[in-house]
N, C-alpha and C positions, 0 to 999 in steps of 0.2 A: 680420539677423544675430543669429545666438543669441549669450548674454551669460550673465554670474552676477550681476549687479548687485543684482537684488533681495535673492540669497542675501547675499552681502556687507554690504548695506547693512542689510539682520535680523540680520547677524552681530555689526554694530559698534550696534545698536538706535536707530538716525535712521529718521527717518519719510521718506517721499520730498520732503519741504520742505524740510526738516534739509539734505539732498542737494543739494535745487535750490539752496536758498543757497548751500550750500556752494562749488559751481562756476557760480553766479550765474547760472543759469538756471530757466525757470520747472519748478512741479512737472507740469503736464505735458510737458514733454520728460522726466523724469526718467522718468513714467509709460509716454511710447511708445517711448523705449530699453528697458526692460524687459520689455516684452510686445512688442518687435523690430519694431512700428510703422516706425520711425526708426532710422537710424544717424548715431551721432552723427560733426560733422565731427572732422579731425584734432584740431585746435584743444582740442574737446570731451575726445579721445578721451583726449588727454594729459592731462589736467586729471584725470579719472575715474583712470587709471591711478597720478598722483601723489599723491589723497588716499586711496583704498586701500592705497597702496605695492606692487601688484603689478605682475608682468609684464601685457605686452600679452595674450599667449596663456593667463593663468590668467581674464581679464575676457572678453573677446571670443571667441567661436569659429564661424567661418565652416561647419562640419561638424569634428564628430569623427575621420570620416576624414583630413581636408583636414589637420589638427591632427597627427595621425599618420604619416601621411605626410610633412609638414614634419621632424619629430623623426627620421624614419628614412633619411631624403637629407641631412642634417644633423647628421653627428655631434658636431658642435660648440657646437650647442643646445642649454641649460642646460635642464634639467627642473627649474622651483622645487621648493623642498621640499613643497610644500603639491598639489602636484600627485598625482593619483591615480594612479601607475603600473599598479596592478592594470586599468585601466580599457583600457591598451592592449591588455593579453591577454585581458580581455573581447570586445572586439571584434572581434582577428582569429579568438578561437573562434567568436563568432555568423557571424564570415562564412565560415569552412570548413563550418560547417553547412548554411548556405545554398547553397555550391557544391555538397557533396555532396546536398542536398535537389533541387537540380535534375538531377543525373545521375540 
């Protein structure tokens, strides 16, 4: 599962130790959650979400589509602030292009 963890965690300037301690695991798991190795358990996943302070879906992302598609069968789905909205009309322009590129 793709992630931002690394961005994140360069964001806030901890090393992947700083990390593993932090949520009391070692630094390679921190390592193969970020290069998507591994998915971390629930357990994990809350833990990672509480010392960030973000949403689940600003940390974790199953596909971008997948992401999208949640938010648009969803009206009730808060879009963090920190969320890239441009990034949705990115997408649906690459993929009209791709439709029209296969007709």
């Amino acid at each position: 599962m793709k992630n931002n963890i690394k961005k994140l965690r360069t964001e806030k300037k901890i090393s992947q130790q700083q990390l593993a301690d932090n949520l009391q695991v070692s630094r390679q798991t921190i390592n193969a959650i970020e290069t998507g190795k591994f998915d971390p358990s629930l357990r994990l996943t809350i833990k990672i979400t509480r010392f960030f302070k973000k949403h689940l879906e600003e940390i974790f992302i199953t596909s971008v589509q997948d992401a999208i598609a949640t938010m648009d069968n969803n009206p009730s789905l808060k879009i963090s602030d920190n969320f890239d909205k441009s990034l949705k009309n990115k997408i649906k322009a690459s993929e009209k292009t791709k439709k029209e590129e296969k007709k």
